[in-house]
C-alpha positions, 0 to 999 in steps of 0.5 A: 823986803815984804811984799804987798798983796798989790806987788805979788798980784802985779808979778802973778797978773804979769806971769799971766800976760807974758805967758799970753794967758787969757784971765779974770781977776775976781776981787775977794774978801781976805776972809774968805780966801781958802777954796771951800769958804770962797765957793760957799761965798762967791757961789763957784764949785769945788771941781771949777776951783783948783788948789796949788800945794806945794810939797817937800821931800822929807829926806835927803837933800830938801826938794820941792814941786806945785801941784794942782788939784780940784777943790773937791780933790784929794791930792796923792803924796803917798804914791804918785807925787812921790813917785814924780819928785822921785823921793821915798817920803814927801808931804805938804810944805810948811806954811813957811817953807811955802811962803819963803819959796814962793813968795805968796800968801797961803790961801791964795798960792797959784802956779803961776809966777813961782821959781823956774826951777820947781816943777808944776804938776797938774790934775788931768781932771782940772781939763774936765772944767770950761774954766777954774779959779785959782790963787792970785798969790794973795788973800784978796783975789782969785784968777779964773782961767781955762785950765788947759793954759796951765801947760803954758807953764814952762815944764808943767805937766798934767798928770792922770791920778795926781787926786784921788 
């Protein structure tokens, strides 16, 4: 079953609710979706906007983590997103290996409503923000938080040096 950009906001909005997360829903053109172009757009920064990437071990027995970083971040596979999943190399997920695991669209994944199991890393420089903008699981929304409700998370960790 494929799901609506309607039914994928509603699970992120309830993930939100349930966890007592304070938020804003932005509504957006689909088009411009991805970090830079939004910013451009809406008139919001990179550093007051976080992007969540999944990443996947590429040996061994397949693992997988979300991280946070600010959109004007480079986030560190080589060094301290290895050394977090406890693997010898790691990279972006696939678009498809992204989509099947979380269920959301790219261009709008968010850490919030994802497999209970996967592990949310987050970008100790993401706590410098008063708020931040992340995916809302679709292309047709974002979500404006306060970034330190990410550790309401279950198991999210905020980690020094996750970018570089």
């Amino acid at each position: 079953m494929t799901m609506t950009d309607t039914d994928i906001e509603s699970r992120v909005v309830a993930t939100l609710e349930r966890l007592g997360i304070e938020h804003e829903v932005i509504r957006i053109d689909p088009d411009f979706a991805d970090t830079a172009e939004f910013c451009e757009k809406y008139g919001y920064t990179l550093k007051g906007s976080g992007n969540t990437i999944i990443v996947a071990s590429k040996r061994g027995a397949k693992k997988f983590c979300a991280c946070i970083v600010q959109g004007s971040a480079r986030l560190d596979v080589n060094k301290t997103v290895k050394r977090l999943m406890g693997v010898s190399r790691a990279s972006f997920a696939s678009a498809d290996e992204t989509k099947e695991l979380t269920g959301m669209m790219i261009g709008g994944v968010t850490a919030f409503a994802l497999p209970d199991d996967l592990p949310v890393y987050a970008d100790e420089k993401l706590l410098s923000q008063e708020s931040i903008i992340l995916g809302s699981g679709s292309r047709s929304s974002k979500i404006q938080i306060a970034p330190q409700d990410i550790a309401k998370i279950p198991g999210a960790q905020f980690i020094d040096g996750l970018s570089m």
